[in-house]
C-alpha positions in Angstrom: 157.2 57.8 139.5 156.7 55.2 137.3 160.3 55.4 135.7 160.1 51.7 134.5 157.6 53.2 131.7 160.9 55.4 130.5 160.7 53.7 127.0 162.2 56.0 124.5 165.2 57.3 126.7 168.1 54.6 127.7 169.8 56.6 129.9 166.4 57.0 132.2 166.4 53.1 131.9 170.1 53.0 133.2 169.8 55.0 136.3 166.7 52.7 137.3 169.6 50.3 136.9 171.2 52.0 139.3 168.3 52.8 141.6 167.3 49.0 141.8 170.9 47.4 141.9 172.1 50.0 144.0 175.2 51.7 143.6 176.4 53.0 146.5 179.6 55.8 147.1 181.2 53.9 150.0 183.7 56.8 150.3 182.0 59.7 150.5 184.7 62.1 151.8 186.4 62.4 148.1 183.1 63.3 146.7 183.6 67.0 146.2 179.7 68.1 145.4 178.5 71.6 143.8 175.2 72.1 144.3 172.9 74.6 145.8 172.9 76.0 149.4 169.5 73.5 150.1 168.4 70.8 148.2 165.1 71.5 146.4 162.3 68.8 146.8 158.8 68.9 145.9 157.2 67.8 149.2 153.6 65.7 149.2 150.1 67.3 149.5 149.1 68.4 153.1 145.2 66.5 152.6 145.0 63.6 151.8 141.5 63.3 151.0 141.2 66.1 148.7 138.1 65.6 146.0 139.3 65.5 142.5 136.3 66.5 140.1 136.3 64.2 137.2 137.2 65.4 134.1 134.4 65.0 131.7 136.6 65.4 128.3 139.4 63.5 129.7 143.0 63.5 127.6 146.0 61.0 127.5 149.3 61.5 127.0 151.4 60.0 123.9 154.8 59.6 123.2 156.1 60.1 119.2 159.2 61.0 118.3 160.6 62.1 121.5 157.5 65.1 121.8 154.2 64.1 124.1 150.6 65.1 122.8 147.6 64.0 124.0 144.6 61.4 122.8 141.0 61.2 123.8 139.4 58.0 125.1 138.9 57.0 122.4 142.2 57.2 121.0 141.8 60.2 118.6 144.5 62.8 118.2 143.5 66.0 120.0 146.7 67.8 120.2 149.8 66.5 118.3 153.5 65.5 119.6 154.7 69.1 120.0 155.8 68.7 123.5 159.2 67.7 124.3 157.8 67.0 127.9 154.0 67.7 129.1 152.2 66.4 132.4 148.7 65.7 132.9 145.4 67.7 132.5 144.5 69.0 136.1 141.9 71.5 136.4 141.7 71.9 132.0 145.6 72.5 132.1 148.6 70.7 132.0 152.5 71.5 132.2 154.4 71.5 129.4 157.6 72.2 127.9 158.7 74.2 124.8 162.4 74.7 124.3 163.8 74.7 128.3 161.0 75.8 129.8 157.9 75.3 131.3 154.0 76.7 130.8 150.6 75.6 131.3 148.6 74.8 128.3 144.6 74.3 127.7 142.8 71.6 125.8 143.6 73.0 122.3 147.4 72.7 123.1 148.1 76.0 123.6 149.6 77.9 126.1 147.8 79.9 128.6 150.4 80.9 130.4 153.7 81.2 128.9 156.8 79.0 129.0 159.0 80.4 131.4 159.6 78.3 134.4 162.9 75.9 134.8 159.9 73.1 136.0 155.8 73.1 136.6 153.5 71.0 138.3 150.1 69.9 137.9 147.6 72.8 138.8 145.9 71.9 142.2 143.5 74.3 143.7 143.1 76.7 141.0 146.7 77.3 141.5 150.0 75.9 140.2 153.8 75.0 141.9 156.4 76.1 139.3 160.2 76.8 140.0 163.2 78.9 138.7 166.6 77.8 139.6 165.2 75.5 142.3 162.9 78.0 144.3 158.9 77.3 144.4 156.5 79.8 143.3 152.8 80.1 143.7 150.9 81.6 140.8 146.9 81.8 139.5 145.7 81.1 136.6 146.8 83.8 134.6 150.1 83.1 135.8 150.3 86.1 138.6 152.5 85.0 141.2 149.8 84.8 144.7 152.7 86.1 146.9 155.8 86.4 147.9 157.8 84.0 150.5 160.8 82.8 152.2 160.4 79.3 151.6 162.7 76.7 150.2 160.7 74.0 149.6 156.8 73.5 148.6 153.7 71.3 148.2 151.0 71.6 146.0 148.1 73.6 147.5 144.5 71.4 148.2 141.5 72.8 150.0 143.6 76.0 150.6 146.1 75.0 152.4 150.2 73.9 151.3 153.1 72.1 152.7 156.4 74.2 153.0 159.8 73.9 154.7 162.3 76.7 155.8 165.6 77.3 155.3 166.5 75.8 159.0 164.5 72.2 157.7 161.2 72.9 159.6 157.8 72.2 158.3 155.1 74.4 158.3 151.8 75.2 156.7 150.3 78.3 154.7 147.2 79.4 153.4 146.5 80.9 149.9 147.9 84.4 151.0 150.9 82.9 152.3 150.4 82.9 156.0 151.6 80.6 158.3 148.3 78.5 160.0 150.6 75.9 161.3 154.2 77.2 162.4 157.1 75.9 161.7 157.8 74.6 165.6 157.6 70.9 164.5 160.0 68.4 163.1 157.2 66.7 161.3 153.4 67.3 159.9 151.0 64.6 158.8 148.9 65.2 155.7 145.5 66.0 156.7 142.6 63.2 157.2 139.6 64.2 157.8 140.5 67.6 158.9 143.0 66.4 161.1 146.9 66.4 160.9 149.7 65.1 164.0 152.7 66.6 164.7 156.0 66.1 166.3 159.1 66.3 167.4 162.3 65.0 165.7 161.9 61.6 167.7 158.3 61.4 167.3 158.0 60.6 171.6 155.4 64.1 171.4 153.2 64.5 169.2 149.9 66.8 169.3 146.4 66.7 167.3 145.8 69.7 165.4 142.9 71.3 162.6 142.7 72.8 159.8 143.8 76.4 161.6 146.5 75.1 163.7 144.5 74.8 166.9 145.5 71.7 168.9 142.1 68.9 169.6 142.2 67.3 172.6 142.4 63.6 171.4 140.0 60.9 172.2 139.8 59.5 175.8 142.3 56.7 176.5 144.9 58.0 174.0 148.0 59.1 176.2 151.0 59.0 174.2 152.5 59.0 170.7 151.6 56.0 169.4 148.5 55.6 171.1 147.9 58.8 168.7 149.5 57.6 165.6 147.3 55.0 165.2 144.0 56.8 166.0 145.2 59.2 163.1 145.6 56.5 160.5 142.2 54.8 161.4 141.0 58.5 160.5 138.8 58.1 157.4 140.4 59.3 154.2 139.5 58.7 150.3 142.1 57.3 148.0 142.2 57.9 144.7 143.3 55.0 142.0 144.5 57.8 139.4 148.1 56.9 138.6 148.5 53.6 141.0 149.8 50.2 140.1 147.1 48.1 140.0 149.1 44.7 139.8 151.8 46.2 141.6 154.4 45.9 138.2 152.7 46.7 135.0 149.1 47.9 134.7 149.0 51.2 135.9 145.3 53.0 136.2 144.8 56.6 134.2 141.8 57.0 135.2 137.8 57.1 133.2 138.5 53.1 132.3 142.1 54.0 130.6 145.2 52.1 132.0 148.6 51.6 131.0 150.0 48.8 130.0 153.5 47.7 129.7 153.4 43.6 128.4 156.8 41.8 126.7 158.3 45.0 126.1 155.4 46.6 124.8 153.2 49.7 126.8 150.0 51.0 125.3 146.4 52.2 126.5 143.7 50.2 127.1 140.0 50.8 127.8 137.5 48.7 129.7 137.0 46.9 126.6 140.6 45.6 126.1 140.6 47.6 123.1 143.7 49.0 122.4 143.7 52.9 122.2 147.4 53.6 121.4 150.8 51.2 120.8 154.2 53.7 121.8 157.0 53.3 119.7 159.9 51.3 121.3 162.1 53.4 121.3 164.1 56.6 119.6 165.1 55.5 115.9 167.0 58.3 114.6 170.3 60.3 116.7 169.7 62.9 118.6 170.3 64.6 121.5 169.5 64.9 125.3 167.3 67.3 125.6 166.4 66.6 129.6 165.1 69.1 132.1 166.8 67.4 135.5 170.2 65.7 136.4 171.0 62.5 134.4 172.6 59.8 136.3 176.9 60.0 135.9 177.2 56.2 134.0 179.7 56.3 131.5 180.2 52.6 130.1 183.4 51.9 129.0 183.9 51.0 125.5 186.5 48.6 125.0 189.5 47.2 127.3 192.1 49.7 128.2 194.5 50.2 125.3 197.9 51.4 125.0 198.4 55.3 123.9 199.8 55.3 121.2 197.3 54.2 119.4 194.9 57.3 120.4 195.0 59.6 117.4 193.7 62.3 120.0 196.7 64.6 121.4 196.8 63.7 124.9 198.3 65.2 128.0 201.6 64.0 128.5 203.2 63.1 132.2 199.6 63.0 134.3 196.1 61.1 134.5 193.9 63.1 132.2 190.4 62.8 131.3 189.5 64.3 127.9 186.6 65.3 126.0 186.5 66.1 122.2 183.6 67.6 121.3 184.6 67.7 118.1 184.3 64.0 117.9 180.6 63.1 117.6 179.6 59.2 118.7 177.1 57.3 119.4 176.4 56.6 123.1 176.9 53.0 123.3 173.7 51.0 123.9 171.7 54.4 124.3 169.2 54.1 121.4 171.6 56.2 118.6 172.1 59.1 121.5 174.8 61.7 120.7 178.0 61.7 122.0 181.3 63.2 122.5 184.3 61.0 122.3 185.8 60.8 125.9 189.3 59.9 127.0 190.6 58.6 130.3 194.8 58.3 129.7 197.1 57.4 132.3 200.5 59.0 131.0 201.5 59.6 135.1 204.4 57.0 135.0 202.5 54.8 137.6 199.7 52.7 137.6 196.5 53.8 138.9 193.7 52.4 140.9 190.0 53.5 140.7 186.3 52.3 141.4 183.9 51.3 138.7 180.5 50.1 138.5 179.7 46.6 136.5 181.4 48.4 132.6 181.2 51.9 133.5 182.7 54.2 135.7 180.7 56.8 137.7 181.2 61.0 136.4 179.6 63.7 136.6 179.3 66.4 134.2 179.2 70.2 135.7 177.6 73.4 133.9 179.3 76.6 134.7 176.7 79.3 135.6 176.6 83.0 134.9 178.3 83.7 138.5 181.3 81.4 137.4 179.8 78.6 139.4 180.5 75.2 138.6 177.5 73.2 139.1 176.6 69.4 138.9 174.1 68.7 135.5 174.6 64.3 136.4 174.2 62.9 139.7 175.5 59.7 141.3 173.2 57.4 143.1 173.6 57.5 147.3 171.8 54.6 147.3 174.7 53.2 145.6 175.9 50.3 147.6 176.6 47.1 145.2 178.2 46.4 141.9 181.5 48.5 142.8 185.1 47.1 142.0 188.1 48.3 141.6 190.3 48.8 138.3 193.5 49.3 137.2 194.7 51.3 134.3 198.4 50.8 133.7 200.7 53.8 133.1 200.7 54.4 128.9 197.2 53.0 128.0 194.1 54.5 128.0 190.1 54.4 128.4 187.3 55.0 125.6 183.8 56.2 126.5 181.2 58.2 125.3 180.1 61.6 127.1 176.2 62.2 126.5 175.8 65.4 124.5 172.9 67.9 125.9 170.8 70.3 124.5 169.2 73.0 125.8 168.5 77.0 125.5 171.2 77.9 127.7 174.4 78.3 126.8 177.5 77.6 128.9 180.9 75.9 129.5 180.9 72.2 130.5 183.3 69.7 131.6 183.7 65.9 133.3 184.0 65.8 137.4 185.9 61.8 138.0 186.5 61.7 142.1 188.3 58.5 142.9 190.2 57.0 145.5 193.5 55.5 144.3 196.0 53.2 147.2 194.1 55.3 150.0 194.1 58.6 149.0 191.2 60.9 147.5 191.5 62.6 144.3 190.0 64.3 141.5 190.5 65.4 138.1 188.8 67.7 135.7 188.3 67.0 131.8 189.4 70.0 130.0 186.5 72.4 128.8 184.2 72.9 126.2 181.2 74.6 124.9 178.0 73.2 125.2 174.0 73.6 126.1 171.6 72.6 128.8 168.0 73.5 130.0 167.8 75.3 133.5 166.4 72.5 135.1 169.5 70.5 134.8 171.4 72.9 137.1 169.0 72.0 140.3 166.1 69.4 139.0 166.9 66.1 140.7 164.8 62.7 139.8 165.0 61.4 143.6 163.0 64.6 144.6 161.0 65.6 141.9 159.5 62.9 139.7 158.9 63.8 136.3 156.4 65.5 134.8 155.9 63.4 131.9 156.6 59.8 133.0 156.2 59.2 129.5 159.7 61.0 128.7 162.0 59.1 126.7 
């Protein structure tokens, strides 16, 4: 949430770009996609009206240098930029990142429970939501994992109880040891108000009343269908919380204890009751560097220049086909990406015939892929579904040639990369590989999407 407070990362600006212009793949059967078996999604809390106790030493995230550390209310340093992401303080700890992975660390910026989770949530219920390779797990504050399960997809726990989904898309609800109290026999469950959820069936004509344990409640007399039911459930009292919500609907955004942020002519810093300023955030990254992200980028690779002829790349290039190339050994800037590192990138028609391709506004629309351990190619950059406006076609003439800039990763893992470009060209579906090269990621690039799991540190750059 919050992505239009991205302030030190263009890219993250780019693919909210993307999100708000839409961008969508009108031909979706050339799309070849590598992904996992399911798509992993953090799903919402199952109460609604869960009390948060107020934190009485409450700390604020800031931004320097591409690492987040954290200020009191009154704008003093507490624990320095160390962080290259880190979420709020929930419950006296917040998830952070060292390297590629994730821990949970206390007040005095250290870690209580050691990095070594692809992604981690805020702690809810004396217990936190963490993931490797896309799969939630459940774990105390020691970091002891609560239990085992088959689940694909998970919630945060609040007065006990947690949202999960199973591998055939059903929702259900456990308790702190695991257990099923409501089973997974409905298409949807409503988070709890008042001690009271609804749920259906996949056209929402049934739905039942049900409690804490699962036990269908007779509804009130006079309600006799589904939406007789709906709306007695959302006239069911619940308390909302202000914590993170736009409070002009754009650019004031409330942190809590009298803090908000503020984001005014370009500028976003804290500000107390007073309209005292507690903290200005640098504009953005001033030195290369770079992408060290823990979830799949958006595939927008802008074009540099018009298409030129191929003889005067100084890059050997493949003769007799449409290539796409990427020389690592080339290091760029990304263009318009605040002094990100690059690798020159090459997209040559040397086929004999001209070729015709989609791309959106300057750029065309990539993906780069990770091979795994298991020899599996997987997607690390994603392309918008929303994507629906802003898509042309081009033409790229036998004997010239494309420049653009690939983003260069980082990460603790190390592995074999290369550029996915799926296009359509007179009516027919193709795609074409860049050759490979050596590079680095973090795990959560291999799984972590945006769309499903917002960021731990809206504050990334």
């Amino acid at each position: 949430m919050y992505q239009f407070m991205h302030i030190q990362w263009h890219p993250q600006l780019l693919a909210l770009i993307l999100l708000i212009t839409g961008c969508k793949n009108t031909k979706p059967e050339y799309v070849r996609k590598y992904t996992l078996l399911f798509e992993p999604a953090l799903l919402h809390a199952i109460v609604a009206d869960a009390p948060s106790r107020p934190d009485p030493y409450p700390l604020f995230r800031i931004r320097e240098k591409m690492r987040t550390g954290y200020i009191d209310r009154e704008g003093n340093p507490v624990i320095p930029p160390a962080f290259v992401a880190a979420g709020d303080f929930s419950e006296g700890l917040a998830a952070a990142r060292a390297g590629g992975y994730y821990g949970y660390i206390d007040k005095t910026g250290q870690f209580v429970i050691p990095p070594r989770y692809d992604f981690a949530t805020e702690f809810s219920d004396n217990t936190g939501l963490v993931y490797k390779d896309g799969l939630p797990i459940f774990i105390d504050r020691k970091g002891n994992k609560l239990f085992e399960h088959p689940f694909l997809q998970a919630g945060p726990f609040t007065k006990g109880l947690a949202l999960i989904t199973t591998a055939s898309h059903k929702p259900g609800v456990i308790n702190k040891k695991g257990v099923l109290v409501i089973d997974t026999i409905y298409h949807s469950i409503y988070p709890f108000r008042n001690n009271l959820t609804i749920a259906g069936d996949q056209d929402g004509n049934k739905m039942v009343l049900l409690d804490t344990a699962g036990k269908r409640i007779t509804p009130p007399t006079g309600i006799h269908n589904a939406n007789a039911l709906k709306e007695y459930y959302e006239k069911l009292p619940v308390t909302e919380t202000t914590k993170g919500q736009r409070i002009d609907g754009n650019y004031l955004v409330d942190m809590g204890n009298g803090i908000t942020l503020n984001v005014q002519h370009g500028d976003v810093f804290y500000m107390d009751e007073r309209k005292y300023v507690l903290w200005q955030f640098a504009k953005s990254v001033d030195f290369p560097h770079d992408y060290d992200i823990d979830y799949k980028a958006t595939g927008y690779y802008l074009i540099k220049e018009d298409p030129k002829p191929v003889y005067h790349c100084k890059q050997p290039l493949p003769p007799g086909e449409f290539s796409l190339t990427v020389i690592p050994d080339i290091r760029e800037t990304e263009h318009g990406f605040f002094n990100g590192n690059g690798y020159c990138t090459i997209l040559a028609n040397r086929s004999g015939q001209a070729i015709t391709f989609e791309k959106y506004g300057s750029a065309l629309l990539m993906r780069m892929q990770a091979k795994t351990n298991t020899g599996e190619w997987r997607d690390i950059e994603e392309i918008s579904s929303d994507c629906a406006n802003g898509l042309d076609n081009m033409t790229l003439r036998s004997g010239h040639y494309l420049h653009m800039v690939s983003p260069a990763y980082s990460g603790p893992v190390k592995t074999k990369l290369r550029l996915q470009f799926a296009y359509v060209s007179y009516g027919e579906p193709h795609t074409i590989y860049s050759n490979e090269f050596n590079g680095s990621i973090n795990p959560g690039q291999l799984w972590r999407s945006e769309r499903n799991f917002h960021s731990t540190d809206y504050l990334l750059p």
